[in-house]
C-alpha positions as CSV (number, residue, x, y, z in Angstrom):
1,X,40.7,115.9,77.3
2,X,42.0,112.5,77.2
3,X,41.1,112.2,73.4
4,X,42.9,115.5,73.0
5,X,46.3,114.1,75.0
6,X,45.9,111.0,72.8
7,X,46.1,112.5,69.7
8,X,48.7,115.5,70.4
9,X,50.9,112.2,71.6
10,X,50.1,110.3,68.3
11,X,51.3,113.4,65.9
12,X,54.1,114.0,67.6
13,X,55.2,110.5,67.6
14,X,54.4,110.2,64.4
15,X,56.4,113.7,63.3
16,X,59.8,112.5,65.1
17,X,59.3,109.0,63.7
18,X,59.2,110.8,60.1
19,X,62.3,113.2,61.2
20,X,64.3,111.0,62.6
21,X,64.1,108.4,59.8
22,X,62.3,106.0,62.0
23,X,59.1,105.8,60.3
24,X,59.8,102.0,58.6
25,X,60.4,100.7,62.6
26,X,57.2,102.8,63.9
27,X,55.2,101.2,61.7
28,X,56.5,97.5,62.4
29,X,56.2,98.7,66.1
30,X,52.5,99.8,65.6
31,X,51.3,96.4,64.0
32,X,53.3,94.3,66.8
33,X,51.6,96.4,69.5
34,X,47.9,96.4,68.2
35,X,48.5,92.3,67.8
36,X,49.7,92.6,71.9
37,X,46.8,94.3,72.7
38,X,44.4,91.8,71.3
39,X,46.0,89.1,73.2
40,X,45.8,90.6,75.9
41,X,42.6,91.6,75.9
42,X,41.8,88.1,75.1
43,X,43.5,86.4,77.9
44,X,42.0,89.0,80.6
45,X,38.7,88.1,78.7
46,X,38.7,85.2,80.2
47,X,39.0,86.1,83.8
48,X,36.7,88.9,83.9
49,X,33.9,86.8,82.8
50,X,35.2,84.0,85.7
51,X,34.7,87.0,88.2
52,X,31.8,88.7,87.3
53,X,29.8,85.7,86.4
54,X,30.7,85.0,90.2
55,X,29.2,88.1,91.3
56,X,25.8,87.6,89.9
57,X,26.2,84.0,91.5
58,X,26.7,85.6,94.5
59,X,24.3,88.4,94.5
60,X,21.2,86.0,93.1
61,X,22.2,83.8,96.1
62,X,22.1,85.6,98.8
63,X,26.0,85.5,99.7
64,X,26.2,89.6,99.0
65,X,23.3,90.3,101.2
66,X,24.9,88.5,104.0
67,X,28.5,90.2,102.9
68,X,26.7,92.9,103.2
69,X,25.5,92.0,106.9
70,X,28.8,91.3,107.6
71,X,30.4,94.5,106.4
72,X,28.1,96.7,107.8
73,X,29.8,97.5,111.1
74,X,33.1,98.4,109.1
75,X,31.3,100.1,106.5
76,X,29.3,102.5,109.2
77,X,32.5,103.4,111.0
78,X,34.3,104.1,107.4
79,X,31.3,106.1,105.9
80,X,29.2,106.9,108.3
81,X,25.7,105.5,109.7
82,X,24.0,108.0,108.2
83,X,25.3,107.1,104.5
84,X,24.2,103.3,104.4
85,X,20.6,102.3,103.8
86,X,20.0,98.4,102.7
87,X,20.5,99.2,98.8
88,X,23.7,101.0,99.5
89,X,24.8,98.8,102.2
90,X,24.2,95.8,99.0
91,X,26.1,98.1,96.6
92,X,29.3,99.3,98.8
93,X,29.5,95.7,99.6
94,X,29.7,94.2,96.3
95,X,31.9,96.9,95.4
96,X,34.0,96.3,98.1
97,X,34.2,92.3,96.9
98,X,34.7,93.3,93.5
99,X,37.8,95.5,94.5
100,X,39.0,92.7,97.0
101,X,39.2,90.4,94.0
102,X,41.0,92.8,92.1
103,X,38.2,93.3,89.9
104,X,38.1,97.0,89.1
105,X,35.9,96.5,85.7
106,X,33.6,94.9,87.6
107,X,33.1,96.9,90.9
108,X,32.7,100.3,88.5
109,X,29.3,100.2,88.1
110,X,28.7,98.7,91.7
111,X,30.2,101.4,92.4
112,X,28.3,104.5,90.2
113,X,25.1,102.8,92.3
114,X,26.6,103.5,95.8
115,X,27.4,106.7,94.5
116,X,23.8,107.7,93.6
117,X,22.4,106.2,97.1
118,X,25.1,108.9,98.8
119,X,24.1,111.8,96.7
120,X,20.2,111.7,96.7
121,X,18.7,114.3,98.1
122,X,22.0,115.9,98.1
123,X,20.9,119.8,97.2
124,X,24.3,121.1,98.7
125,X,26.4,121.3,95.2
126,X,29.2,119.5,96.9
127,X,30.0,115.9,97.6
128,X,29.1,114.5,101.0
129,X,32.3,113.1,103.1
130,X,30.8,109.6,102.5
131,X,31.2,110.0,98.4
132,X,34.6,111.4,98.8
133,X,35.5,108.6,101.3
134,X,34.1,106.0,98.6
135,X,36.0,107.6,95.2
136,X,39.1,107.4,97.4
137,X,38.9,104.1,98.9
138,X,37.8,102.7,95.1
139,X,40.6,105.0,93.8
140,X,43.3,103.0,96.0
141,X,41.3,99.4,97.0
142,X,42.7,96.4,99.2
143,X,43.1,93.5,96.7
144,X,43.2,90.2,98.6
145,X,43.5,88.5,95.1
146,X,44.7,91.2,91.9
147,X,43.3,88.7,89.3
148,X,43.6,91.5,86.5
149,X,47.4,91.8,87.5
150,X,47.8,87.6,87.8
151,X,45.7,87.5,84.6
152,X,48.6,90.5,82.7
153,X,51.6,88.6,84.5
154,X,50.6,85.1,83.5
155,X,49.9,86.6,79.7
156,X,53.4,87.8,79.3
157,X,54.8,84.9,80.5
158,X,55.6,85.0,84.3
159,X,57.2,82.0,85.8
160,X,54.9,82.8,89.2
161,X,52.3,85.4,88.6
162,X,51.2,85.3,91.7
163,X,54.8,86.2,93.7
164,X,54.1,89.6,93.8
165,X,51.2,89.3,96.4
166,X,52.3,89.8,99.3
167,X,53.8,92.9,98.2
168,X,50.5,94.1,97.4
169,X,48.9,93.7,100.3
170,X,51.6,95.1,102.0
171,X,50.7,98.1,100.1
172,X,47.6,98.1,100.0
173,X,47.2,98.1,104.2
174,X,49.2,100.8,104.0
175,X,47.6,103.0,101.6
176,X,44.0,102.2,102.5
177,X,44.9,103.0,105.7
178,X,46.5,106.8,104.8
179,X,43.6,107.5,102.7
180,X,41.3,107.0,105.6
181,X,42.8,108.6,108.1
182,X,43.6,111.8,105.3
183,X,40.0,111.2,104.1
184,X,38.8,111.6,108.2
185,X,41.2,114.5,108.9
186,X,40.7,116.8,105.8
187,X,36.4,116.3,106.2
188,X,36.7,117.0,109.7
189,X,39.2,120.5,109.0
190,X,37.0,121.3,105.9
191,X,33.9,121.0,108.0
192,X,35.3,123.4,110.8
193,X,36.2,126.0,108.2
194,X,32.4,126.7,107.5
């Protein structure tokens, strides 16, 4: 679908640029952007390997089973006791650090893992509340440091990347908390419907 909405986007920009006469600044448009996009690949590059080079660190270690430890109260009352075991206790966890750090690349396939450990044994057809719960909550993280946002400010240039912090966690209190609490109320109508 996305392909799709890509390439209907591409012709039609491509048709007005021809229509309008604008096909000489599309082109020098198209060459500038492909040359931002390396660069900016390149200097997230960079980070991304800094991050999740830490995570292996931290999981060959030991640190993300004691995260894990640690977590585990929260965890059970976001997802349920029923929905942790030790493997997806380790996997929510580093997800959850991964997220925390603003890491989104990285806590993806943390992430697909926790999902599995949800859904085994799942014969229903439909998602369990814990799964839902997850997608949402690694739809809209808390990001204690957004490194991939730092990483894009300090790239173009920002006199102080990092002044838009607060803001996010402002934010992200606020959202995590409303998906929650949404997350809570709609499994708990949708549950006394059937």
């Amino acid at each position: 679908m996305l392909a799709k909405t890509f390439s209907v986007m591409m012709i039609v920009s491509f048709l007005s640029a021809l229509m309008t006469g604008n096909a000489h600044r599309m082109s020098g448009e198209f060459a500038t952007s492909l040359s931002d996009g390396v660069t900016l690949c390149l200097s997230l590059l960079g980070m991304m390997c800094f991050w999740s080079g830490l995570m292996n660190v931290l999981r060959n270690s030991g640190v993300l089973e004691k995260l894990s430890s640690f977590l585990k109260p929260l965890m059970k009352l976001i997802y349920g006791k029923h929905a942790l075991d030790e493997k997806n206790a380790e996997n929510l966890s580093a997800s959850f650090a991964a997220n925390f750090l603003g890491l989104g690349n990285a806590a993806l396939p943390l992430g697909i893992n926790a999902v599995r450990d949800f859904e085994k044994n799942n014969k229903s057809g439909k998602a369990r509340d814990s799964t839902i719960m997850f997608a949402v909550l690694n739809t809209v993280p808390f990001q204690l440091l957004p490194s991939t946002l730092i990483a894009m400010r300090a790239g173009y240039g920002s006199e102080n990347p990092f002044d838009v912090v607060p803001y996010i966690w402002i934010c992200s209190v606020i959202i995590c908390t409303f998906a929650v609490v949404v997350c809570k109320v709609m499994a708990r109508l949708w549950r006394d419907k059937e």
